[in-house]
N, C-alpha and C positions, 0 to 999 in steps of 0.2 A: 273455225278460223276467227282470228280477233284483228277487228279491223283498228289500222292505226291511224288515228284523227288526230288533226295541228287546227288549233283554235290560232286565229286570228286577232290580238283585241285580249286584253284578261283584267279590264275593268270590270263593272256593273252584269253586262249582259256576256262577256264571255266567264269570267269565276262564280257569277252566283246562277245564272240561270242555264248556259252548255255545259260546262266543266261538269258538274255534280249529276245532269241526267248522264251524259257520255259514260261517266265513270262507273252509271250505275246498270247501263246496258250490260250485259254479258258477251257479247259479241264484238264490245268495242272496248277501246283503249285512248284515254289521254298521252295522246303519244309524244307531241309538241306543241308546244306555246310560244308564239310571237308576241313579244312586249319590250318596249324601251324603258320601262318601269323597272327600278332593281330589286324598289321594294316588293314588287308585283310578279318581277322573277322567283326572290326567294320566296313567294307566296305558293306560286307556282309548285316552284320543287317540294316545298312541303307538304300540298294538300297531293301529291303527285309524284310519287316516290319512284325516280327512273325518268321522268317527262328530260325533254332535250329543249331548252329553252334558245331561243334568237332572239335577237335586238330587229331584224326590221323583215318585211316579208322577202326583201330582195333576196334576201340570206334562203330563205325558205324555198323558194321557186325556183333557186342556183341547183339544190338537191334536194329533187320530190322522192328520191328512192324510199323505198315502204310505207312510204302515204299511200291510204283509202281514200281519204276524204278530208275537207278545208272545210272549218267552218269561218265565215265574217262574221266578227264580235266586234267591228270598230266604228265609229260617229259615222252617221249613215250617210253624208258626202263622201267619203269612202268605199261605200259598198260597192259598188258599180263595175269602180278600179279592179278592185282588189279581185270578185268575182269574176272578172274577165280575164285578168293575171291567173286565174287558178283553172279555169276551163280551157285555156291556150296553151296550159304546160300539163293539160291530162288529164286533170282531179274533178271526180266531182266534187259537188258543193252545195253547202247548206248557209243563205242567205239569213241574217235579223231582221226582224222586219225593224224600218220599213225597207223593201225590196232593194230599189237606187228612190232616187230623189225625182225623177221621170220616166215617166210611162214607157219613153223610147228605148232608155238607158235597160230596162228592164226586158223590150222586148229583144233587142240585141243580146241580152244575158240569154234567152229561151234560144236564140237563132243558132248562136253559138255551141251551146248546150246539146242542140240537135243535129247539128250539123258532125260532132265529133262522137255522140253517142255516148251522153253523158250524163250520170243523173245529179240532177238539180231541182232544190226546195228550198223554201222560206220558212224561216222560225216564228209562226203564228201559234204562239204557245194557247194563247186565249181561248183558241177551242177547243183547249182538254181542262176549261175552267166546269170546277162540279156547277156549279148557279145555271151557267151557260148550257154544260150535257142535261140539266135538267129542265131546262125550258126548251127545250131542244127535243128532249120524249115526251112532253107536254102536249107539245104542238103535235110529234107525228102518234101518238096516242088519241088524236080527238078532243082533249079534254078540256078545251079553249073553245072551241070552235070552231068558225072561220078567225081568223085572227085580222084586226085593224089596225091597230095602233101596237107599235114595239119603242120600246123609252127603253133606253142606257145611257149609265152614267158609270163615268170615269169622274171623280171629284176627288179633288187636298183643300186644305186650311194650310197654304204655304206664306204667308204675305209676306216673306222677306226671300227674296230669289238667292238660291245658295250659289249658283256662281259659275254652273256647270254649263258646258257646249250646248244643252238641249233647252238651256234657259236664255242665253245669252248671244247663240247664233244669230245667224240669220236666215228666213226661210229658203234660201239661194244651196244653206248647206242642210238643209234639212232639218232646222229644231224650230222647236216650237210644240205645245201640245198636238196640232192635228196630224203632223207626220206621227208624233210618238203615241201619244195615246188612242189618236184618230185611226191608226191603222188598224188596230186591233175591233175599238169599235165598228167601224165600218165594211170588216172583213165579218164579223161575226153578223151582223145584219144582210152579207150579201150572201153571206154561207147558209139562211135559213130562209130567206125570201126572195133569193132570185136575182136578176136584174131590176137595171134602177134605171128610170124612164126621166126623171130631172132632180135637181139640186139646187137646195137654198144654204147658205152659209153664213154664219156670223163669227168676226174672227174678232179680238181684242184685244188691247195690251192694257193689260191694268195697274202694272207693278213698275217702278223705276226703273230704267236702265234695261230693258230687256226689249229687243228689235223686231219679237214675232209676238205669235197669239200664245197668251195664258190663259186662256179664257174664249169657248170655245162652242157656239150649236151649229150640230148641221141636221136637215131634214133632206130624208131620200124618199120619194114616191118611185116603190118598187114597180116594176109591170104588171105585176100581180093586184096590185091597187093598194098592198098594206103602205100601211107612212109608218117609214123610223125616224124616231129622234132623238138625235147622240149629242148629249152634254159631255164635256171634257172642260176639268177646270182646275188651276191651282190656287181660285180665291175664293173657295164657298166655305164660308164660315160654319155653315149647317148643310149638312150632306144631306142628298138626296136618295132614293133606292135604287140599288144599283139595277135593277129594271123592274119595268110595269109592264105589262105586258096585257092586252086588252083583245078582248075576242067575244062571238056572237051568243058565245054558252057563258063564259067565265074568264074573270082575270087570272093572274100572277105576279103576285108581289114579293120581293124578299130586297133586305140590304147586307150592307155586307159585300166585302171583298174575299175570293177565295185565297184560302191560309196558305196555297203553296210557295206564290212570291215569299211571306214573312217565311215559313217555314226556311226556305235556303238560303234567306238571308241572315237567320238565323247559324245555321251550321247544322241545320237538320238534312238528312239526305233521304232519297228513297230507300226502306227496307228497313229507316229505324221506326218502326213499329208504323201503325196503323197511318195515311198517306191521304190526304187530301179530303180529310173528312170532315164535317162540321157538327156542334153539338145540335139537339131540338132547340134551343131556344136562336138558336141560328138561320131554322128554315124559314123558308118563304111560304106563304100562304095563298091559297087556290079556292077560288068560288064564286058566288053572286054574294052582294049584300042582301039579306043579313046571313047568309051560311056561309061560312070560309074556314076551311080544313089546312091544319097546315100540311106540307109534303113535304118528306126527307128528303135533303140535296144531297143529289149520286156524289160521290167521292167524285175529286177531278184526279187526275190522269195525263198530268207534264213526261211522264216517262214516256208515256205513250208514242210521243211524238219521235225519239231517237229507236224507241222498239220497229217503227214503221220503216224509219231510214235504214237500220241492217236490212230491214228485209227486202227492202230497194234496192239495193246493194249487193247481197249474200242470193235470196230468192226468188228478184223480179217482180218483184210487188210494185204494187205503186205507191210514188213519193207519198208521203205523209199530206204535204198541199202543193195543191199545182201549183208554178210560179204566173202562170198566166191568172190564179185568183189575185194574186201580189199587182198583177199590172191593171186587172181592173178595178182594185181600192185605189191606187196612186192615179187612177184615171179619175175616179172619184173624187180623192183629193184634190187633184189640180181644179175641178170644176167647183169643188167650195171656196176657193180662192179665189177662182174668177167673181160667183155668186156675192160673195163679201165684196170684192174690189168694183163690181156693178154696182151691188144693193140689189140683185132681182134676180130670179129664178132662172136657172141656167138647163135647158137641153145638151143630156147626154145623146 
C-alpha cells in the first residue's frame, strides 16, 4: 500500500526537508500540496509528477478522500490551527517542529489525537543528525564516562537579517532563534539526559529591525545532575563546536554541521549515492589530553524518520517521536523566556 500524503506549506521546511524524504519512502506518496505560491505550485508539480495542488487548506479538509496523512510545513503560529483542522477531519498527522507556539496548544493536539485514535508526531529531524547518533552511542557505549557537561551549538555569521517571518516576527507567532533552532537543540539534550530540574535563559536582539532573539544561551540542569548548554546564534563571526561534550573518562569534540540539510537543499535526495556521510578530516575527536583519537561520525539518517511514520501507520509501530517530547521542549522554551524576562533561574 502506498500512503497518500498532502504537505501543508511548500516553502523551506515543506519542499526541501518533507517533500524529498516522503518521496523517498517506498510506502509513501506526495500526493498533495497546499500553497498559495504559483511559483511554488509549478515547483510542486515538477519536483512531483501527478501531485494535486491547492491554494488554501480549506480546499483540502472540503475533500480528505485518499489522504493518509497531513503533514504541517507552514510558520509555526500556524501549526496548532492547522493540526487540529487535520485531526477533526480524520487525518493523522506529522507536526514541524516547533510543535504550536504553547505547551497547551500542543497538549490539546495529543488530547484530540487520542481521543479519535489517531497517529500524531513532530518533525525533529535533528535526531537522525550522524554528530548527534554518534555522541549518542558514545554515551550509551561508556566511552565518556559519567557525563557532566553537554555544549551545543547551533551558530551563523548572518549580520544582515534577510527578511523572513522567522527573523522578523514576533515571539507571540513563534520566530525568533529559540523556537527555531531552540527546539531542536533542547529536544536533543532532553532526548539523552532526561528531565530538566531548572532553567536559565539569555535571549537577545542584536540585529536592526528584528522583534525577538537572534542571539541565544540557555542552560538546563537535567535531574540527572548533567548541565547542558545550548548556544543558538545568527551573530557569531567565529563558530563554535557544534558540541563539546565532557565526561568522567573522556570528552567529545567535533564541528561541523551535518551535510544532510546542504545535501537537500542542494537537490540531492536519498538514494543518490552514499547519504549522510562525512569525510575523516570531518570527525570529531574522543579522549583525555594528551590522547585524543578521532571517531567516525555514523552517517545521519533524515529518511529514517518518514521510514518510522509508514510504519506507524501500515504496522503499528511507534511514532517516530512522541509529541508529548514536542510539549516538554515548548515547556522548556516558555521557561527560557520567563528566565530571560526575570534574569534568574526558573524551576520547572
Amino acid at each position: 500500500m502506498s500512503l497518500q500524503v498532502a504537505i501543508v506549506g511548500y516553502g523551506l521546511a515543506g519542499s526541501v526537508f518533507h517533500a524529498p524524504l516522503i518521496a523517498a519512502q517506498p510506502r509513501m506518496r506526495v500526493a498533495t500540496v497546499v500553497t498559495r505560491s504559483s511559483e511554488r505550485a509549478e515547483q510542486a508539480r515538477r519536483e512531483h509528477p501527478g501531485v494535486r495542488v491547492l491554494a488554501s487548506a480549506e480546499e483540502l479538509f472540503d475533500d480528505i478522500s485518499g489522504l493518509d496523512l497531513v503533514v504541517i510545513a507552514t510558520p509555526n503560529q500556524t501549526h496548532a490551527l492547522l493540526a487540529r483542522q487535520a485531526l477533526d477531519a480524520g487525518l493523522p498527522v506529522v507536526v514541524d517542529k516547533p510543535f504550536a507556539v504553547s505547551a497547551a496548544d500542543g497538549e490539546d493536539l495529543i488530547a484530540r489525537a487520542e481521543r479519535a485514535g489517531l497517529v500524531l508526531s513532530v518533525f525533529q529531524n535533528r535526531r537522525w543528525d550522524g554528530d548527534f547518533l554518534t555522541v549518542r552511542k558514545l554515551i550509551a557505549d561508556g566511552r565518556l564516562g559519567a557525563v557532566r557537561r553537554f555544549e551545543s551549538r547551533f551558530e551563523r555569521w548572518r549580520p544582515v537579517p534577510k527578511g523572513g517571518w522567522r527573523e522578523v516576527g514576533s515571539a507571540e507567532e513563534g520566530a525568533g532563534l529559540l523556537f527555531d533552532l531552540g527546539s531542536h537543540l533542547i529536544d536533543q539534550a532532553v532526548t539523552l539526559f532526561g528531565p530538566v530540574r531548572t532553567v536559565y535563559g539569555e535571549l537577545d536582539r542584536r540585529r536592526p529591525n528584528i522583534q525577538t532573539d537572534d542571539d541565544a544561551f540557555v542552560a538546563l540542569t537535567h535531574t540527572s545532575g548533567v548541565r547542558s548548554h545550548l548556544w543558538m546564534s545568527a551573530v557569531t563571526p567565529q563558530l563554535g563546536p557544534r558540541f563539546r561534550v565532557l565526561g568522567s573518562e573522556a570528552g567529545y569534540l567535533t564541528y561541523g554541521l551535518d551535510p544532510q540539510e546542504e545535501a537537500l537543499r542542494s537537490g540531492r535526495r536519498p538514494g543518490d549515492g552514499p547519504w549522510g556521510t562525512v569525510g575523516p578530516e570531518r570527525w570529531g575527536v574522543l579522549g583525555a589530553e594528551p590522547s585524543l583519537e578521532p571517531v567516525p561520525t555514523i552517517s545521519g539518517d533524515y529518511p529514517a524518520f518518514y521510514d518510522a511514520m509508514a510504519a506507524a501507520l501500515l504496522d503499528d509501530a511507534p511514532v517516530p517521536v512522541d509529541p508529548r517530547d514536542a510539549v516538554t521542549t515548548l515547556r522548556l522554551i516558555d521557561a527560557a523566556h520567563k528566565s530571560a524576562d526575570l534574569g534568574e533561574l526558573v524551576t520547572t
